[in-house]
Phi, psi and omega in degrees: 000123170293174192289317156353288208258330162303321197283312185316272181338332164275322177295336193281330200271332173238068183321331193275337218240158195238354198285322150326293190312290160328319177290318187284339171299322190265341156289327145336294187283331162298354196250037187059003185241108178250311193313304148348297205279308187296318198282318182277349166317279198303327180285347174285304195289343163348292216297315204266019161292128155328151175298137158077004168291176194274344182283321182293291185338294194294322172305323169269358166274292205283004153301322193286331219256342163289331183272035160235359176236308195250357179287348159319299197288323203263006174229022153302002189281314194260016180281151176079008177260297190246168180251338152201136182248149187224126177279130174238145163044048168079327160238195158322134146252307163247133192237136178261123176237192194229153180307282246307292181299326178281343212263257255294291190302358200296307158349286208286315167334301165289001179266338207254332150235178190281066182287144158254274176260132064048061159277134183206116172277170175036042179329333181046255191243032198238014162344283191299307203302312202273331175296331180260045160277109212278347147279001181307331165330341194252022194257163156212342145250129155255128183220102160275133178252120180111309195257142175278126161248119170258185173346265139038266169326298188313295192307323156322333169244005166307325203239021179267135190280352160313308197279001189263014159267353191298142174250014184173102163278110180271125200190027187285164178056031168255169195240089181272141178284174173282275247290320179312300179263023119012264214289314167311319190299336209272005193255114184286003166316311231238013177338291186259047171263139180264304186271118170253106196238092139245066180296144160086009176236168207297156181156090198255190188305306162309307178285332164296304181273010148290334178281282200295351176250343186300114185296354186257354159265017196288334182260010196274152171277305186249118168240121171228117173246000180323176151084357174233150189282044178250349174348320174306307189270352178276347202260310172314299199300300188290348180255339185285179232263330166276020226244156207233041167240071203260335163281001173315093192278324184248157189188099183282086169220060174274170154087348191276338213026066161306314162088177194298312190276309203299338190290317180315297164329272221309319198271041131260014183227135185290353175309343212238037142337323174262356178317137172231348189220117193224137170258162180177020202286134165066020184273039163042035171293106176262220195266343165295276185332306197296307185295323170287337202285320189279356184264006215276148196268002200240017187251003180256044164274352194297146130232007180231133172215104159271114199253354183325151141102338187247156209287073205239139164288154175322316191268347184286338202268283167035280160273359174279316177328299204303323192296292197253006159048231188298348209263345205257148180237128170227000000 
């Protein structure tokens, strides 16, 4: 085994640990590739930078400017496997693939970067083949972009015994039966997900309350349901008294036409004590909603409440101003 494929290989087995990553940085630099060694340096120091600082900025002008001279070279191992790759902490992490192409190679993608998330498009007839696929084990995100799930579909990755590390299911913009994500609630596979992403996708009455009682969604942090004319029935499902999602910091529902009651519901239920982040963009939210939301006595984790996009008068903007001062977008 070369000094390479020992680092890698370490890197593969402890995915989590940055202490690998380092040590291969400082053998880089001693083998000729400093360029190699700076780019994972700087994307590891990135991460423990303030958001927006002037040192993160800077760290990410030059990540950019080393992955424009060198991302050719450093991600050739994976041409023709995947179709676009993205580096966290100096290596590959998230990869976008087509099945058809990915499946026959998926073994070797995964001996050749640390993969974490999982994009994976146009699936056809490879259902099965991609759900008992034994690396999926190494994911903490899994995300189909684009694809429809049915019954059918759903129980294949309900049951893949692959799939229960995931910590962030991804599934926006599919045309999913409501029975389908049923079935997905209903899967203790999905046990340890923190993150649930179905934006653009069907989630009507049924499928909410299947989402809000499932004890295997019981741990999510992040919810996003936008972009479909259900407010009514996602706003009901989630406020209501039984509902076991209760931990929630983030929460995506523009675009829903929550409207006034549905705005109401969410700032009367104590569930979202812990919200820091409420979307809430273009739901045809007026001075009735707007006003329980700044009145809501259970908001005082926010720091983000975006309201663009809805119909609210000067004074309505006002009292939201008065409540959430800068945290409110409108």
């Amino acid at each position: 085994m070369t000094g390479d494929e020992a680092f890698l290989q370490d890197t593969l087995e402890h995915p989590d640990d940055d202490t690998p990553r380092l040590i291969y940085a400082d053998w880089l630099d001693e083998h000729g590739d400093p360029d190699r060694a700076e780019f994972i340096r700087l994307q590891i120091g990135a991460v423990k930078l303030p958001s927006g600082s002037r040192r993160r900025v800077a760290r990410h002008e030059r990540q950019r400017q080393l992955l424009h001279k060198h991302e050719q070279r450093w991600t050739a191992p994976l041409h023709g496997i995947v179709q676009r790759a993205r580096f966290v902490r100096g290596f590959v992490e998230q990869v976008f693939v087509i099945a058809d192409g990915f499946l026959p190679r998926a073994e070797e993608l995964f001996r050749l970067a640390p993969i974490r998330h999982l994009i994976v498009t146009e699936v056809g007839t490879t259902w099965a083949e991609l759900a008992n696929l034994p690396s999926l084990r190494r994911l903490s995100t899994f995300e189909l972009r684009g694809v429809g799930i049915d019954v059918a579909k759903a129980r294949l990755l309900a049951g893949s015994p692959h799939l229960s590390q995931l910590t962030s299911l991804i599934l926006r913009y599919g045309a999913h039966e409501e029975e389908a994500v049923v079935v997905l609630a209903g899967s203790p596979t999905f046990s340890r997900l923190k993150v649930l992403d179905l934006y653009g996708s069907a989630v009507a009455a049924q499928a909410m309350d299947a989402l809000t009682h499932s004890p295997h969604f019981a741990n999510l942090s992040y919810l996003a349901l936008g972009d479909i004319e259900e407010g009514d029935a996602i706003t009901r499902a989630l406020a209501d008294p039984g509902s076991l999602l209760t931990g929630l910091t983030e929460l995506y529902l523009g675009f829903t036409d929550a409207g006034d009651e549905g705005a109401a519901r969410l700032a009367g239920s104590p569930h979202f004590a812990r919200l820091e982040v409420l979307d809430l963009m273009f739901d045809r939210i007026e001075e009735a909603g707007a006003r329980a939301l700044a009145g809501s006595s259970h908001f005082r984790s926010l720091k983000a409440l975006h309201l663009q996009g809805n119909p609210l008068d000067a004074r309505t903007r006002r009292a939201l101003k008065n409540r959430f001062r800068e945290r409110v977008w409108l």
